[in-house]
Kinemage of the C-alpha trace (Angstrom):
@kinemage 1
@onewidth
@group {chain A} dominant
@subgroup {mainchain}
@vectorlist {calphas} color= white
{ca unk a 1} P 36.846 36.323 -28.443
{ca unk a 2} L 37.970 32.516 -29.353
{ca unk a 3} L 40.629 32.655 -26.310
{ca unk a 4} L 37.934 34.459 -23.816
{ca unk a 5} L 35.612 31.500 -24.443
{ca unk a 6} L 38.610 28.772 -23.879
{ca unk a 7} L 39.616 30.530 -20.935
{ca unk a 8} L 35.681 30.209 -19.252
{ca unk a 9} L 36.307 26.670 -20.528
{ca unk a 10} L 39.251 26.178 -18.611
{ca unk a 11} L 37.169 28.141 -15.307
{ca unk a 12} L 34.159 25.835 -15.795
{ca unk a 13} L 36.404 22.519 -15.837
{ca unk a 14} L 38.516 23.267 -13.477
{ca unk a 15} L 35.870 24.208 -11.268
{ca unk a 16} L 34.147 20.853 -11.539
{ca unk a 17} L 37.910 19.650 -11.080
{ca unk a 18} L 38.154 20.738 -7.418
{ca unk a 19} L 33.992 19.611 -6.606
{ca unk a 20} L 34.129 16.650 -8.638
{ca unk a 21} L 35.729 14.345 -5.712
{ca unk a 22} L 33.077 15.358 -3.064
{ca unk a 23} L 30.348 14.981 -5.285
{ca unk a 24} L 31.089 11.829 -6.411
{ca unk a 25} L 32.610 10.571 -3.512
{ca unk a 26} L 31.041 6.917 -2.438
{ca unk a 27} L 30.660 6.512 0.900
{ca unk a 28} L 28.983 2.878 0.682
{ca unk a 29} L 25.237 4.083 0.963
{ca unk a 30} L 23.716 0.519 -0.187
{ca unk a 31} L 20.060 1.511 -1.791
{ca unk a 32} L 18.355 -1.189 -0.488
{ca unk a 33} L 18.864 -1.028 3.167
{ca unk a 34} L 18.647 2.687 3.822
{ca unk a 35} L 16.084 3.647 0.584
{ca unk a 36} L 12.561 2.399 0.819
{ca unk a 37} L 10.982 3.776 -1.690
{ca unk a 38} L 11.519 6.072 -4.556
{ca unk a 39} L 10.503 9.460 -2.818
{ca unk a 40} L 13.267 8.722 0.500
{ca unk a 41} L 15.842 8.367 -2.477
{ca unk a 42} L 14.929 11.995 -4.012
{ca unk a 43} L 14.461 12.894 -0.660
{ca unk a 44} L 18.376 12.253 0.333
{ca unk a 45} L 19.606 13.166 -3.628
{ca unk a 46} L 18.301 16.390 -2.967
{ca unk a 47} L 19.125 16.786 0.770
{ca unk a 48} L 22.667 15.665 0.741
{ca unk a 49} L 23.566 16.638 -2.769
{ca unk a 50} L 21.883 18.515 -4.773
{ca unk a 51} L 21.183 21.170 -2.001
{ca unk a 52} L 24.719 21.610 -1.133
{ca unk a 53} L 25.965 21.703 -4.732
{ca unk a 54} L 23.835 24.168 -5.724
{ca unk a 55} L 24.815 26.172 -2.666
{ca unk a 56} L 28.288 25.984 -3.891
{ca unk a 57} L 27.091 27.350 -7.531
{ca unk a 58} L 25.317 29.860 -6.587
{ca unk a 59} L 28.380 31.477 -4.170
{ca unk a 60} L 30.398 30.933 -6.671
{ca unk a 61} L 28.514 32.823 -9.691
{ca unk a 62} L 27.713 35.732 -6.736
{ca unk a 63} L 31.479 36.099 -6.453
{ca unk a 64} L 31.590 35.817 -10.336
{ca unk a 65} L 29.299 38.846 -10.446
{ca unk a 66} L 31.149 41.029 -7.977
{ca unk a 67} L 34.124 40.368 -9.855
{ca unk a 68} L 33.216 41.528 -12.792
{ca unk a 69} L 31.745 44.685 -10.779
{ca unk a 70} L 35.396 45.176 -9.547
{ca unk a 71} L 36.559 44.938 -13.157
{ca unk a 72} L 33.614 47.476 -14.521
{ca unk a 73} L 34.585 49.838 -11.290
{ca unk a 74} L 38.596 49.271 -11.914
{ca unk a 75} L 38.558 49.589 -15.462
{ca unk a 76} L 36.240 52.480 -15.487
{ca unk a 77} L 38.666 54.743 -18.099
{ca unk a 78} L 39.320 51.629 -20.761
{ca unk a 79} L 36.405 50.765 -23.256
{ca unk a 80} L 38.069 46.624 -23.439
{ca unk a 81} L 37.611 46.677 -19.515
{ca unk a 82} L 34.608 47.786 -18.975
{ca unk a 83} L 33.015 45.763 -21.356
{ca unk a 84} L 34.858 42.454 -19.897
{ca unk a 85} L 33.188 43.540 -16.294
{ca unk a 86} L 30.069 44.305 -17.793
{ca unk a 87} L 30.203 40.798 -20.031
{ca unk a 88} L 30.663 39.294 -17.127
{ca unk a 89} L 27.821 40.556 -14.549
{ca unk a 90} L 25.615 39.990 -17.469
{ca unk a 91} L 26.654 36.398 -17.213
{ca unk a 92} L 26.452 36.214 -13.608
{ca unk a 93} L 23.086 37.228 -13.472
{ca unk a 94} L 22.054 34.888 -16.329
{ca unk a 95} L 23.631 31.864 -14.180
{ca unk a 96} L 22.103 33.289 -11.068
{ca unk a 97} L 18.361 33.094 -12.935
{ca unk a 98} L 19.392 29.929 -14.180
{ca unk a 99} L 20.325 28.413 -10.172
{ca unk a 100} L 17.523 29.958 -9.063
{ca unk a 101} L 15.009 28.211 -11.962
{ca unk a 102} L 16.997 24.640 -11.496
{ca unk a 103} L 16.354 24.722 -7.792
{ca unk a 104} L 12.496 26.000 -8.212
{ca unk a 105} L 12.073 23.148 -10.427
{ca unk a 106} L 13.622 20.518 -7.706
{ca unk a 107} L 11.443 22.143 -5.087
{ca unk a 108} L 8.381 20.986 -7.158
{ca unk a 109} L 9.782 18.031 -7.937
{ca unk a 110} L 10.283 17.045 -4.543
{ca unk a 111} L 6.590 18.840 -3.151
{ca unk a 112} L 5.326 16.627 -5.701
{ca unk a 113} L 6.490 13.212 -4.494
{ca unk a 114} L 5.852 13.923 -0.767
């Protein structure tokens, strides 16, 4: 169990690893010329970041899912392997519901500033 958990560790940072460099990329967007007021700010934040990124996330746990699908399917005659594919569509869905209540709660966020 310990190693299974360092090895999602090791998923989950390398992941943000490879997207860490676009999302923090700085372009030289200067606030005060292109920003003029608070809701334009969430406005592009959500547009040209958040949107994206959690468009990335949420591919990414679908093909987390399926994988663990192939693993339930492949390992169908081993007790260890299906229970690793089954662990881990259980944990795909729980980050899909998780995506899915993030972005509800930036879509009233955002429906309430405009």
């Amino acid at each position: 169990m310990h190693t299974r958990v360092q090895r999602n560790i090791g998923s989950v940072l390398g992941a943000f690893g490879l997207f860490a460099p676009l999302v923090l990329s700085a372009e030289g967007v200067y606030v005060s010329e292109h920003f003029t007021d608070f809701r334009t700010l969430v406005q592009y934040v959500v547009g040209q970041i958040i949107g994206p990124l959690v468009s990335i996330l949420f591919a990414a746990t679908i093909v987390y899912f399926l994988w663990g699908a192939v693993q339930y399917i492949r390992n169908s005659a081993e007790s260890d392997g299906r229970t690793e594919g089954r662990e881990r569509m259980i944990w795909g869905i729980v980050a899909l519901a998780v995506i899915a209540a993030f972005w509800a709660f930036v879509g009233i966020v955002v429906r309430t500033l405009s």
